[in-house]
C-alpha positions as CSV (number, residue, x, y, z in Angstrom):
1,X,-3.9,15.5,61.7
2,X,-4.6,19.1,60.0
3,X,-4.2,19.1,56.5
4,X,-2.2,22.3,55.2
5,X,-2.4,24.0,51.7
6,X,1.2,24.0,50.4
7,X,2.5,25.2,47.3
8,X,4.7,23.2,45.1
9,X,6.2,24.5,41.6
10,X,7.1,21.3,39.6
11,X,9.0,22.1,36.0
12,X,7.8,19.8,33.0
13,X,8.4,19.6,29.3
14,X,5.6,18.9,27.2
15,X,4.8,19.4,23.3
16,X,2.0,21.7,22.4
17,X,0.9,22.2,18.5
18,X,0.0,25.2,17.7
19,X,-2.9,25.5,14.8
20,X,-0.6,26.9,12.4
21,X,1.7,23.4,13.1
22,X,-1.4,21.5,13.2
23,X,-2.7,22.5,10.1
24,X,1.1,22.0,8.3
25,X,0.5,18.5,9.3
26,X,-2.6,17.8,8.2
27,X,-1.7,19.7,4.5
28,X,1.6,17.3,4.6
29,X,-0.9,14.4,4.6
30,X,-3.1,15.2,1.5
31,X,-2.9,14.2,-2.1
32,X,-3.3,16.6,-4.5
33,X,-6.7,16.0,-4.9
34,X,-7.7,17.0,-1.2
35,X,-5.6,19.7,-1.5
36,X,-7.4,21.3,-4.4
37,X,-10.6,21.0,-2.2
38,X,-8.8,22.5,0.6
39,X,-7.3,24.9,-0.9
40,X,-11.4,26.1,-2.6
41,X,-12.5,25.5,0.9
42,X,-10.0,28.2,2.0
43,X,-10.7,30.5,-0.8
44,X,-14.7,30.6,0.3
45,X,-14.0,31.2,4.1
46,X,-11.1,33.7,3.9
47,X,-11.5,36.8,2.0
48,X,-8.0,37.6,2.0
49,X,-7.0,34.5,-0.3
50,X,-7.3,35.3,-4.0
51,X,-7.3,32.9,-7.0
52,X,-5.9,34.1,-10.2
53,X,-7.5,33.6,-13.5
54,X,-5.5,33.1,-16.8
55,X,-6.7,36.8,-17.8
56,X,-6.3,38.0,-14.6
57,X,-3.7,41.3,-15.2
58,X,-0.2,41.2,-14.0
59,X,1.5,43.5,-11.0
60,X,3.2,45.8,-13.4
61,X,-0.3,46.5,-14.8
62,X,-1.9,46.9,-11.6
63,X,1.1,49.2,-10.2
64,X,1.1,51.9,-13.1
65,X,-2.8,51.9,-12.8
66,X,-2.7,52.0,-8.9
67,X,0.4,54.0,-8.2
68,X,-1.0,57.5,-8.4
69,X,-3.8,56.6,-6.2
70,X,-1.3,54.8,-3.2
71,X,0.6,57.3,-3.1
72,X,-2.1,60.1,-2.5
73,X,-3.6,57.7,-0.1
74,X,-0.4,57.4,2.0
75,X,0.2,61.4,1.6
76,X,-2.8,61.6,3.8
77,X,-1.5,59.6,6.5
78,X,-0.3,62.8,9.0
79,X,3.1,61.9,10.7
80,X,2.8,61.3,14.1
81,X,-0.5,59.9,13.7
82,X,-0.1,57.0,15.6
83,X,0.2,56.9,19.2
84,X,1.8,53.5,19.8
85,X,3.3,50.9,17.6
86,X,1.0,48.2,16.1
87,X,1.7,44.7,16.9
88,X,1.0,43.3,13.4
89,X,3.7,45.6,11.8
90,X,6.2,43.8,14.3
91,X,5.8,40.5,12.3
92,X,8.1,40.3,8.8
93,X,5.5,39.5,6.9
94,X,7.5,41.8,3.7
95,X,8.7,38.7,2.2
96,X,5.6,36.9,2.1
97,X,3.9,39.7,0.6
98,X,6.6,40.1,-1.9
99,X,6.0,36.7,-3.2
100,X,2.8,36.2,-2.6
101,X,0.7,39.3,-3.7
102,X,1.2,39.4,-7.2
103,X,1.2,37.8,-10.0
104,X,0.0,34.6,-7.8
105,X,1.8,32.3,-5.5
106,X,3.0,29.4,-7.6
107,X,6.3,27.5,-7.4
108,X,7.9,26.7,-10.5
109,X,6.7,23.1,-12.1
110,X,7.7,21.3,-14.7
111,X,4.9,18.6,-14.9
112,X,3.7,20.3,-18.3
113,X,6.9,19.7,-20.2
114,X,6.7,15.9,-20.9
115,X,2.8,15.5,-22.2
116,X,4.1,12.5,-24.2
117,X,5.4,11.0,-20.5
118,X,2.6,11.9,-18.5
119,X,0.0,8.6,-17.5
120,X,-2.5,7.5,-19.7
121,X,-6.3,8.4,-18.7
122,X,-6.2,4.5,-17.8
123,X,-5.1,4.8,-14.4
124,X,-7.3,7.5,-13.2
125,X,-10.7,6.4,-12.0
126,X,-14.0,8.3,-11.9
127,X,-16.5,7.0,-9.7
128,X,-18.9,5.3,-11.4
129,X,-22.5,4.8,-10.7
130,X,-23.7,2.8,-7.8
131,X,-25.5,-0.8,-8.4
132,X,-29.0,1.3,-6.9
133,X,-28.6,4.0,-9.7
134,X,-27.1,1.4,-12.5
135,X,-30.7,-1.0,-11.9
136,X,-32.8,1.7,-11.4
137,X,-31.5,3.2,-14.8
138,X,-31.9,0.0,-16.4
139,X,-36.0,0.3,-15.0
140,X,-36.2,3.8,-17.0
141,X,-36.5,1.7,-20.6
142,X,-39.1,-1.3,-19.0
143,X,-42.6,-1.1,-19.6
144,X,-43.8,-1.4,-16.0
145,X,-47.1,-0.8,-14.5
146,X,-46.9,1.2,-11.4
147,X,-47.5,-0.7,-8.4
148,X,-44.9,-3.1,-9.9
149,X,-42.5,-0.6,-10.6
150,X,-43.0,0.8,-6.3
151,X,-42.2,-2.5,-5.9
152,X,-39.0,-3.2,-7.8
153,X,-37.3,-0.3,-6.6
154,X,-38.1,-1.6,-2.9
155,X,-36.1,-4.6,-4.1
156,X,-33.4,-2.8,-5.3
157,X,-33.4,-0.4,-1.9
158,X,-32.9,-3.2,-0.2
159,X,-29.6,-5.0,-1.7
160,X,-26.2,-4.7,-0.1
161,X,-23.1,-4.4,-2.1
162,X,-22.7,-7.9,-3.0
163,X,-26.0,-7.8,-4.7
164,X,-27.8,-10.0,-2.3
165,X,-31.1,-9.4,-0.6
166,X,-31.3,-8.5,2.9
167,X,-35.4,-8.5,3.5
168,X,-37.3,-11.1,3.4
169,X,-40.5,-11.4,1.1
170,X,-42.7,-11.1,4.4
171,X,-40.8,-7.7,5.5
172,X,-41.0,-6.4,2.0
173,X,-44.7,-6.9,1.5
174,X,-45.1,-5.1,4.7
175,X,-43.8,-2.3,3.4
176,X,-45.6,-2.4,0.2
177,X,-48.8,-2.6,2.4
178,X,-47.8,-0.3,4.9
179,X,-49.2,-2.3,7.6
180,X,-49.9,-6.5,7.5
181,X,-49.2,-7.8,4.1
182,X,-52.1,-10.0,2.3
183,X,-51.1,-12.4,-0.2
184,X,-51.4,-9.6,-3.3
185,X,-48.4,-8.2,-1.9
186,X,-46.4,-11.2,-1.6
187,X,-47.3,-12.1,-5.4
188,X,-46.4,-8.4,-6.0
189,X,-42.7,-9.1,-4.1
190,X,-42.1,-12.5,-6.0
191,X,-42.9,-10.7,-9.2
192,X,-40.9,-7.5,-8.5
193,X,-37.8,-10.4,-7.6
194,X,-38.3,-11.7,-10.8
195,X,-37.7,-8.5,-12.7
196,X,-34.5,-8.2,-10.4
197,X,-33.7,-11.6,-11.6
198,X,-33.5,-10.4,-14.9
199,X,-31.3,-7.1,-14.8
200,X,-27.7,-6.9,-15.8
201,X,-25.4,-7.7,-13.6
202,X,-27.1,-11.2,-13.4
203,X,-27.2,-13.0,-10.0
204,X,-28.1,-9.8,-8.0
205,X,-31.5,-9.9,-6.4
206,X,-30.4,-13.4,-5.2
207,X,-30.8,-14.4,-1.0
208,X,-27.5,-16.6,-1.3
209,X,-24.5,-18.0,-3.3
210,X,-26.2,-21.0,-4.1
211,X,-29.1,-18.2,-5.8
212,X,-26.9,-16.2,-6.8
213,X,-24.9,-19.2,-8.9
214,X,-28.4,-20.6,-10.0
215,X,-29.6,-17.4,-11.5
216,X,-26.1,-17.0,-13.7
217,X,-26.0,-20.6,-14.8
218,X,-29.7,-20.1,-15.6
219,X,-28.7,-17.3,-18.0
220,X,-26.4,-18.5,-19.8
221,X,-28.0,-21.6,-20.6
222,X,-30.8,-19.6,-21.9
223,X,-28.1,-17.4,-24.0
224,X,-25.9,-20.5,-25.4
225,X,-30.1,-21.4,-26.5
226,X,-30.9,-18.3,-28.6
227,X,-27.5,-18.1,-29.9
228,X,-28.4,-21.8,-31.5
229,X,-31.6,-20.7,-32.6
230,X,-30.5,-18.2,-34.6
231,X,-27.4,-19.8,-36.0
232,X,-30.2,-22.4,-36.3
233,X,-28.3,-25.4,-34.7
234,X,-29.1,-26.9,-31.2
235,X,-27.1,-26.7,-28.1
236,X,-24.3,-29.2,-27.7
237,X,-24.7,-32.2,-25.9
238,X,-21.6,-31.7,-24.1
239,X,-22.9,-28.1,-23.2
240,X,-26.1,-29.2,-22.1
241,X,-24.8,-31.5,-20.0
242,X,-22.1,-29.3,-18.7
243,X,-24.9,-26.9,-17.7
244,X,-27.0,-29.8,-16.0
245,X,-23.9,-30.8,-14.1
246,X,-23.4,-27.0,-12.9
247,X,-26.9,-26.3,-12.0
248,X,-26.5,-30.1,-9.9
249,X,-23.3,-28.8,-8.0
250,X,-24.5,-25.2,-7.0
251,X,-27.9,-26.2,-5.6
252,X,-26.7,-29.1,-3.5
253,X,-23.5,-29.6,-3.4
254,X,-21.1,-26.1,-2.3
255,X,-19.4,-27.9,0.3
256,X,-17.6,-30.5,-1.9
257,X,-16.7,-27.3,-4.5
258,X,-15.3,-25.7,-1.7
259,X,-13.3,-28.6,-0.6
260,X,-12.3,-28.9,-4.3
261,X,-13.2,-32.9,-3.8
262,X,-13.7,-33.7,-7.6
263,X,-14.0,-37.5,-7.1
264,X,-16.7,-37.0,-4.4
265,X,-18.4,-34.5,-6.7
266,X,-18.3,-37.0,-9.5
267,X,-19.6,-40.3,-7.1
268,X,-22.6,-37.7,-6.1
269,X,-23.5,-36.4,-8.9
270,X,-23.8,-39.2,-10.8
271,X,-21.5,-37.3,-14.1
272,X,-18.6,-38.5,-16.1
273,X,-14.9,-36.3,-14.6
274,X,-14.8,-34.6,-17.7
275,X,-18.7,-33.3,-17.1
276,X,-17.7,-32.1,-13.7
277,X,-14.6,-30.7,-14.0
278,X,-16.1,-28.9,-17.4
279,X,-18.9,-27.6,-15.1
280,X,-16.4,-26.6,-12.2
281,X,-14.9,-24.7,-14.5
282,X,-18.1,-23.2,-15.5
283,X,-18.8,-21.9,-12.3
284,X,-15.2,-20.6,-11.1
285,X,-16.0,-17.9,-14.0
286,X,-19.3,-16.8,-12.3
287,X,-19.4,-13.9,-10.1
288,X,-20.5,-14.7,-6.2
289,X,-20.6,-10.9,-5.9
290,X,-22.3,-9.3,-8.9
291,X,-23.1,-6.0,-7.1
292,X,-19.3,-5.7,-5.9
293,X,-18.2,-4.0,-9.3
294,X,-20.5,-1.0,-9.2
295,X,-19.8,-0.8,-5.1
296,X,-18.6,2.6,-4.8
297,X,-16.9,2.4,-1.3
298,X,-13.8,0.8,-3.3
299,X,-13.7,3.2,-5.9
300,X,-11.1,5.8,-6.0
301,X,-9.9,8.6,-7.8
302,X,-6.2,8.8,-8.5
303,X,-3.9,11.5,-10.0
304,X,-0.1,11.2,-9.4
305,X,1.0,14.3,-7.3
306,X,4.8,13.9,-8.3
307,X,6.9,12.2,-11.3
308,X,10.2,10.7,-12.0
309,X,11.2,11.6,-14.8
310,X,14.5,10.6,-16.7
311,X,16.4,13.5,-17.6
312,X,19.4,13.0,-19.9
313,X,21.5,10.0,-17.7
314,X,19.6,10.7,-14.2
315,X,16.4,11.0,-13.2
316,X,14.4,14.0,-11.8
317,X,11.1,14.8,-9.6
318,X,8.7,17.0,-10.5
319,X,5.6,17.9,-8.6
320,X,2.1,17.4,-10.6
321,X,0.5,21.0,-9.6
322,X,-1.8,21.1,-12.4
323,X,-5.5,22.5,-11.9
324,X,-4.2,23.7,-8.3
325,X,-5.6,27.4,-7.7
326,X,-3.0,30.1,-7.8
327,X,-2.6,32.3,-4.8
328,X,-2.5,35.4,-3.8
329,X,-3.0,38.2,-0.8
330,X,-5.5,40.5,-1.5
331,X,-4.0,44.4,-1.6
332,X,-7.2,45.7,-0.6
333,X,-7.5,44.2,3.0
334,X,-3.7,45.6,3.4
335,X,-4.7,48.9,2.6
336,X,-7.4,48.8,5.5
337,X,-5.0,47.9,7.4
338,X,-3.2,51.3,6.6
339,X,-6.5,53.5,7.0
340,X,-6.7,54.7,10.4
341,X,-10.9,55.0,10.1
342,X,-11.0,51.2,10.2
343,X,-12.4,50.3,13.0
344,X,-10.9,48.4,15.5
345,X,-13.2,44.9,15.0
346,X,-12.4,44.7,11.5
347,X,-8.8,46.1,12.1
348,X,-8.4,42.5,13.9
349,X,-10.2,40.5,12.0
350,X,-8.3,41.2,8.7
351,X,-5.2,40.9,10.1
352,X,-6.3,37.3,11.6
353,X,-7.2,36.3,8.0
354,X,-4.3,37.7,7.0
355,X,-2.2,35.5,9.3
356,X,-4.2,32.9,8.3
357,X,-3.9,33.1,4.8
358,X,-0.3,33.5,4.9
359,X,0.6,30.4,7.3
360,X,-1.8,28.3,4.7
361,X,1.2,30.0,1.9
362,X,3.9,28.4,3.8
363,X,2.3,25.5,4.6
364,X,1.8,24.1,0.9
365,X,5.1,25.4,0.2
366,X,6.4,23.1,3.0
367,X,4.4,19.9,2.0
368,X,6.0,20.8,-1.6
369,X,9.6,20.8,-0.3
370,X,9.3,17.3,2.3
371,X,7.4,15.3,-1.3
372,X,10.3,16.8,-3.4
373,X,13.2,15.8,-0.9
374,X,11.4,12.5,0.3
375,X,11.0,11.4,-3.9
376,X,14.5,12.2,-4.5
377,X,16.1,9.9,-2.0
378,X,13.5,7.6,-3.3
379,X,15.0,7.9,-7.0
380,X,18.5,8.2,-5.5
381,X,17.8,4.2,-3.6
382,X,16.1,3.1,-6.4
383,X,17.6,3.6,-9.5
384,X,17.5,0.3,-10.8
385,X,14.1,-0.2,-9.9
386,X,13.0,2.6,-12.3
387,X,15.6,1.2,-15.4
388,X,14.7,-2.6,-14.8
389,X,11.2,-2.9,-13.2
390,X,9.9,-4.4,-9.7
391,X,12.4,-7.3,-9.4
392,X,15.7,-4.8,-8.9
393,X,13.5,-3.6,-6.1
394,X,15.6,-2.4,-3.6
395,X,14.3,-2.6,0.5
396,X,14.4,0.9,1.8
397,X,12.9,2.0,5.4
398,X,10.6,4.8,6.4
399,X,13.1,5.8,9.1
400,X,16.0,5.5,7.0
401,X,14.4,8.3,4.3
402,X,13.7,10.1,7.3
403,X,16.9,10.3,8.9
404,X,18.5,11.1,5.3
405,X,16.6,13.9,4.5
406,X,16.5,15.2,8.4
407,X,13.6,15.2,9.5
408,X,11.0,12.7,11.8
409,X,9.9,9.4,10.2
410,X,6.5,10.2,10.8
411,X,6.8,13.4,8.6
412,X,7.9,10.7,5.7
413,X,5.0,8.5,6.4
414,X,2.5,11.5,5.7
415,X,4.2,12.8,2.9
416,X,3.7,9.7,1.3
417,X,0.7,9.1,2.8
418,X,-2.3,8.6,-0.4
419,X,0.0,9.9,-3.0
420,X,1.3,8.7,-6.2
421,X,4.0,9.0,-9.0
422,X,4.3,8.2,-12.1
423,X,7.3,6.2,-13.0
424,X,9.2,5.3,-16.4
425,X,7.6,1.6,-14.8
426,X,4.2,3.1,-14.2
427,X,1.8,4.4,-11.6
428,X,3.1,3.7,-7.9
429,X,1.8,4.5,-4.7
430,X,4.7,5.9,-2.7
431,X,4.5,3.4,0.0
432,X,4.7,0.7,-2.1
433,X,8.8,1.5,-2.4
434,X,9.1,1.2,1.5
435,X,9.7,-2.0,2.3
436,X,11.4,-4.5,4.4
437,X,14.5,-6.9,4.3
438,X,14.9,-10.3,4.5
439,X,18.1,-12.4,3.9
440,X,18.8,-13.2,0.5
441,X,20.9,-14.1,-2.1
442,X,24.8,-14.2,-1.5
443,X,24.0,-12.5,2.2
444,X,22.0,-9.3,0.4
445,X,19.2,-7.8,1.4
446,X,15.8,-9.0,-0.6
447,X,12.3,-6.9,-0.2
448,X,9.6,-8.4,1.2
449,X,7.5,-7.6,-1.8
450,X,9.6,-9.7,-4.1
451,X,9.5,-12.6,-1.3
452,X,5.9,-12.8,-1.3
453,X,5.9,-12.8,-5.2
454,X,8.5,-15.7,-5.0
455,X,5.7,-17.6,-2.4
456,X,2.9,-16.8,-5.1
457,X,5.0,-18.0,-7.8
458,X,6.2,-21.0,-6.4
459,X,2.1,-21.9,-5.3
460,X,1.1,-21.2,-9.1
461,X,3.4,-23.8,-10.3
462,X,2.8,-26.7,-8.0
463,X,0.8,-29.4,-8.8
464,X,-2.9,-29.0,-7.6
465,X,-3.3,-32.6,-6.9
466,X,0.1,-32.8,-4.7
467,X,0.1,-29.1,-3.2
468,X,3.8,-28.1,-1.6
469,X,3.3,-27.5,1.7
470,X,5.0,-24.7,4.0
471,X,7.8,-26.5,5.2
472,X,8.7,-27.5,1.6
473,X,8.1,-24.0,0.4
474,X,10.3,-22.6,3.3
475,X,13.1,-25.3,2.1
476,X,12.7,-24.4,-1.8
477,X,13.8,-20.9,-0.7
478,X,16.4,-21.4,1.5
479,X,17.8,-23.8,-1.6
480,X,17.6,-20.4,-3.8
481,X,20.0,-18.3,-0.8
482,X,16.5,-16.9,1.0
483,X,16.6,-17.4,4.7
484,X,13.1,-18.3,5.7
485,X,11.1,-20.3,8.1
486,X,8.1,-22.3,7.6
487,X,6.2,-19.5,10.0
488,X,7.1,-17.0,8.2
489,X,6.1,-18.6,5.0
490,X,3.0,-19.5,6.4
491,X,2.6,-15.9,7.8
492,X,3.1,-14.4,4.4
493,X,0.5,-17.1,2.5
494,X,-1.9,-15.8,4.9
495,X,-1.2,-12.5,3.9
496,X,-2.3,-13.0,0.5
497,X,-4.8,-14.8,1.1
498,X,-3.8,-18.0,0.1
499,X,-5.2,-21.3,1.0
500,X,-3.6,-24.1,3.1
501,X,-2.0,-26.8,1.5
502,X,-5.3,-29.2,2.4
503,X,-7.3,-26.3,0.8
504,X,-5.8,-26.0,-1.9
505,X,-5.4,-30.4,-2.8
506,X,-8.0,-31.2,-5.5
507,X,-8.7,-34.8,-5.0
């Protein structure tokens, strides 16, 4: 059998995104922070995007100065000049430039009118150092020789974010030594741990919990001693003993803490209940993770990008553009554009920077409108959220915004994607007002958020030696009008982390 060429013409649909749709998408997904920093990352690689300082002069000033000289510039231009049309004159850009030459592209907020509404400093976070910097600041004021000194920050280089060591004294004396370690080196490690030992946060430096827990212990027990020297009274019996019990627990017995077996803690460890649940108690307030709190991986800076603010009986949204560059087209590229001695190269490349810049325009224009509309059917389902606080929560779906306001419910999911807003109830992220639906109360709809709380709540109260379990749990709700299953209960403990019921008994 011969085997034919043959042509076929199939028709198919398929999406394509053009970069100009691309980018609107990925500018729809940024807070305002990443917007500023895309917006200076623009300003450095186009030239046609301007910024506008406070003192720059307006387009009245620039017009009367420049007019004479346009105007003899365009005289020059002879009529007939040009042979054939230019595509780039097709395209109505006349509005764009309009709005977006002078004085600066800005749309009108309002975000500077209520400085006695805006958030506190509180809820914005600057990064802070990182444990490496925080110790090896903390070495700058220590009287260290220098070989000791190589040594400690080796230490230091070699803790993860917990604040636990991850070489062992044999691999870290190699690299003191550069080659096999002798035993100077591994005195020199041991020594350089024992400065570790000794730097705030206490604990870090350690190889495990149970370290970690000894090290603390150790510390305060030498603390609660100088504070009764110089008060010039000794240490408590009861404290000492609560110490010895902790010390006792931590070093050899973790697995009955865990368990929370109090009667087996107090048959091992030979100490009254009161002596162990006093030292229990003394080492629930230690930290297993010291180096966790200067970790920088969690740290985040947050600024609201929009606010609801009550105006008179209803409330409003306003956008948070503060600190975001003002725009503008440069006139000078246009007047290239005009010149007929440009040459052809830079003829096209100005007007690609110019379609550039001027999509980028529209684009945060665009992200402005979807925010604006997507935070006003927010206020408009959630009134009595923002007069009574989190428990008038009201559930509210993505696709239900979306289909509202008209557009895709993935454009709704990245324009509240990262963002803020400041409420009359305090700073929110956006997502937190989507939420689901369960039955509740008289046959209404309760959020999810407010079922977990009710889970969390009813847990908290319980009694620790007679946990509820699920099933009761499950029960207690449906007895308050929430239809719930023992899964589902389950389901949502696990989601926050919560312990099983045997976990959770302290015997």
């Amino acid at each position: 059998m011969l085997l034919q060429p043959r042509l076929n013409v199939r028709v198919s649909q398929r999406q394509v995104l053009t970069p100009g749709l691309m980018q609107m998408v990925s500018v729809l997904a940024l807070n305002k922070l990443e917007l500023k920093d895309m917006i200076n990352g623009e300003l450095v690689e186009n030239p046609v995007l301007e910024e506008i300082e406070e003192s720059s002069e307006t387009f009245d000033e620039r017009t009367a100065r420049e007019g004479d000289r346009e105007r003899s510039a365009e005289d020059l231009v002879v009529e007939g000049e040009r042979t054939e049309k230019d595509p780039f004159d097709e395209i109505d850009f006349g509005s764009y430039f309009q709005d977006y030459l002078d004085p600066g592209f800005r749309t009108a907020s309002n975000f500077e009118d209520y400085d006695s509404e805006k958030p506190s400093f509180e809820h914005f976070l600057a990064q802070p150092s990182t444990l490496s910097d925080y110790l090896t600041w903390q070495l700058g004021s220590m009287p260290l020789r220098q070989e000791l000194r190589t040594a400690v920050e080796l230490v230091i280089g070699n803790l993860n974010e917990d604040g636990y060591l991850t070489a062992s004294d044999q691999e870290l004396a190699e690299a003191l030594a550069g080659s096999e370690a002798g035993q100077a080196e591994l005195i020199l490690v041991a020594e350089a741990r024992g400065v570790v030992a000794h730097l705030d946060p206490i604990g870090v430096g350690a190889r495990d919990l149970r370290e970690c827990l000894l090290l603390q212990i150790e510390a305060l027990r030498c603390e609660a001693l100088l504070v009764g020297k110089r008060n010039r009274a000794p240490v408590p019996e009861d404290a000492v003993a609560t110490f010895d019990a902790a010390a006792l627990i931590a070093d050899r017995h973790l697995s009955l803490l865990q368990k929370k077996d109090m009667r087996e803690l107090t048959r091992v460890s030979h100490r009254t209940p009161e002596q162990v649940a006093a030292a229990v108690d003394l080492i629930r307030s230690l930290d297993p993770r010291p180096g966790q709190r200067y970790s920088s991986s969690d740290t985040r800076l947050i600024e609201p990008d929009v606010a609801f603010v009550k105006r008179g009986d209803e409330y409003v949204v306003v956008m948070n553009e503060e600190d975001l560059p003002a725009l503008r087209l440069n006139q000078g590229y246009r007047k290239m554009l005009r010149e007929k001695s440009t040459e052809r190269e830079v003829r096209e490349y100005v007007k690609e920077r110019y379609k550039s810049a001027i999509q980028l325009l529209r684009n945060i224009e665009q992200r402005k409108n979807t925010i604006v509309r997507t935070c006003e059917a927010i206020v408009r389902r959630q009134q009595e959220f923002l007069e009574r606080g989190v428990e008038a929560l009201k559930p509210m779906m993505i696709k239900e915004v979306a289909e509202e306001i008209g557009v895709h419910a993935s454009t709704v999911s990245r324009a509240v994607a990262n963002k803020y807003v400041h409420t009359t109830q305090g700073v929110y992220e956006l997502r937190f007002f989507f939420t689901e639906s369960v039955n509740g109360p008289e046959g209404g709809d309760l959020p999810l958020l407010l079922l977990k709380r009710r889970v969390k709540k009813l847990i908290e109260d319980e009694d620790p030696r007679k946990p509820w379990t699920d099933e009761y749990l499950a029960a207690e709700l449906q007895r308050q009008g929430i239809r719930v299953t023992r899964r589902t209960v389950a389901k949502y403990r696990e989601d926050m982390q919560i312990p099983s019921t045997h976990q959770r008994r302290v015997r």
